[in-house]
C-alpha positions as CSV (number, residue, x, y, z in Angstrom):
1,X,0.0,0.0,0.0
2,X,1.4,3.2,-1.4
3,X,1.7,6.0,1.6
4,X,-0.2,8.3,-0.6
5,X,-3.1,5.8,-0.4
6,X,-2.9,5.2,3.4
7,X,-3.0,8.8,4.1
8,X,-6.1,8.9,2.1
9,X,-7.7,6.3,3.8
10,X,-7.1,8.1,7.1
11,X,-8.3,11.0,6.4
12,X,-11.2,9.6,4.8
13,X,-11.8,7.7,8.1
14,X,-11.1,11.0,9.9
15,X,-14.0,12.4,7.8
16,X,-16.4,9.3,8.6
17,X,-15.9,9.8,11.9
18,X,-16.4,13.7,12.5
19,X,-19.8,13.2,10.3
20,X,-21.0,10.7,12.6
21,X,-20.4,12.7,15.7
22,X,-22.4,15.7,14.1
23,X,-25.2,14.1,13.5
24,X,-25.2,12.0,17.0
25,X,-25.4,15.7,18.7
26,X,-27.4,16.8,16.1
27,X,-29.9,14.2,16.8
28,X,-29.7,12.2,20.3
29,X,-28.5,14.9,22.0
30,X,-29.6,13.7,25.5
31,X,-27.5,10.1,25.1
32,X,-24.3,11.9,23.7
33,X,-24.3,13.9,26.6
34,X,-25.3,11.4,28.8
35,X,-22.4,9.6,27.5
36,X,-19.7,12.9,27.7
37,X,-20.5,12.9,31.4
38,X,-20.0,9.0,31.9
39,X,-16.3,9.3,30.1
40,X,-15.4,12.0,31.8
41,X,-16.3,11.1,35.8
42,X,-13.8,8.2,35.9
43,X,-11.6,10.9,34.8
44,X,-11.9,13.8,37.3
45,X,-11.4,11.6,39.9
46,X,-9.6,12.7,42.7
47,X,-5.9,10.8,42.8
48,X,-6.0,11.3,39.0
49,X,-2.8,12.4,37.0
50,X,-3.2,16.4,36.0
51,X,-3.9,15.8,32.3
52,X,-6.6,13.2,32.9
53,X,-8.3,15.7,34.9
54,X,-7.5,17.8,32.5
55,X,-9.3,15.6,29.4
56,X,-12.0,15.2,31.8
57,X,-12.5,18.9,31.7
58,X,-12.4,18.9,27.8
59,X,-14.8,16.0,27.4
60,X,-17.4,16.6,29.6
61,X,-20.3,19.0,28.5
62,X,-20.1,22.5,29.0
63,X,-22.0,23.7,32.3
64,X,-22.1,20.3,33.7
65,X,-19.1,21.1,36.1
66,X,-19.1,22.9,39.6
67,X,-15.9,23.0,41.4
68,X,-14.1,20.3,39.5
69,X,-17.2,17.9,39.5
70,X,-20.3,16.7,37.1
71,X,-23.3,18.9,38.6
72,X,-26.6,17.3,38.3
73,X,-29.1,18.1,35.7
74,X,-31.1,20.5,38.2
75,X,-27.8,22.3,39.3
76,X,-27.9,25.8,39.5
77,X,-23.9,26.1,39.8
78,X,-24.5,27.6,43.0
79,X,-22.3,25.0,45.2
80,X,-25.0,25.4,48.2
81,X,-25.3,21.4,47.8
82,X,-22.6,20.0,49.1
């Protein structure tokens, strides 16, 4: 396999994928963020390695976090819970 043809083949792949993950959001919404949050709890654990915190951050949804952690869906952001 010629490199020229691998590299198509990647970014091919590359384009499969980052289709797939627009229409996911665009239409279950709910389950992809359901999902976010479940990848990035194990992550923002405390004991974790700075970057894995750090890719716990990236991946879970925006607003979803309240001093480090996954608020709840009825979270104000207000911290008065805990």
């Amino acid at each position: 396999m010629d490199a020229s043809l691998a590299l198509q083949y990647a970014i091919i792949a590359i384009a499969v994928v980052v289709s797939a993950w627009v229409v996911l959001k665009k239409q279950f919404p709910g389950p992809v963020r359901k999902a976010r949050i479940a990848l990035a709890l194990p992550l923002l654990r405390e004991g974790r390695a700075a970057w894995q915190q750090k890719l716990g951050r990236w991946i879970a949804p925006a607003g979803s976090l309240v001093n480090g952690r996954i608020a709840g869906k009825d979270c104000g952001g207000c911290d008065g819970c805990g």
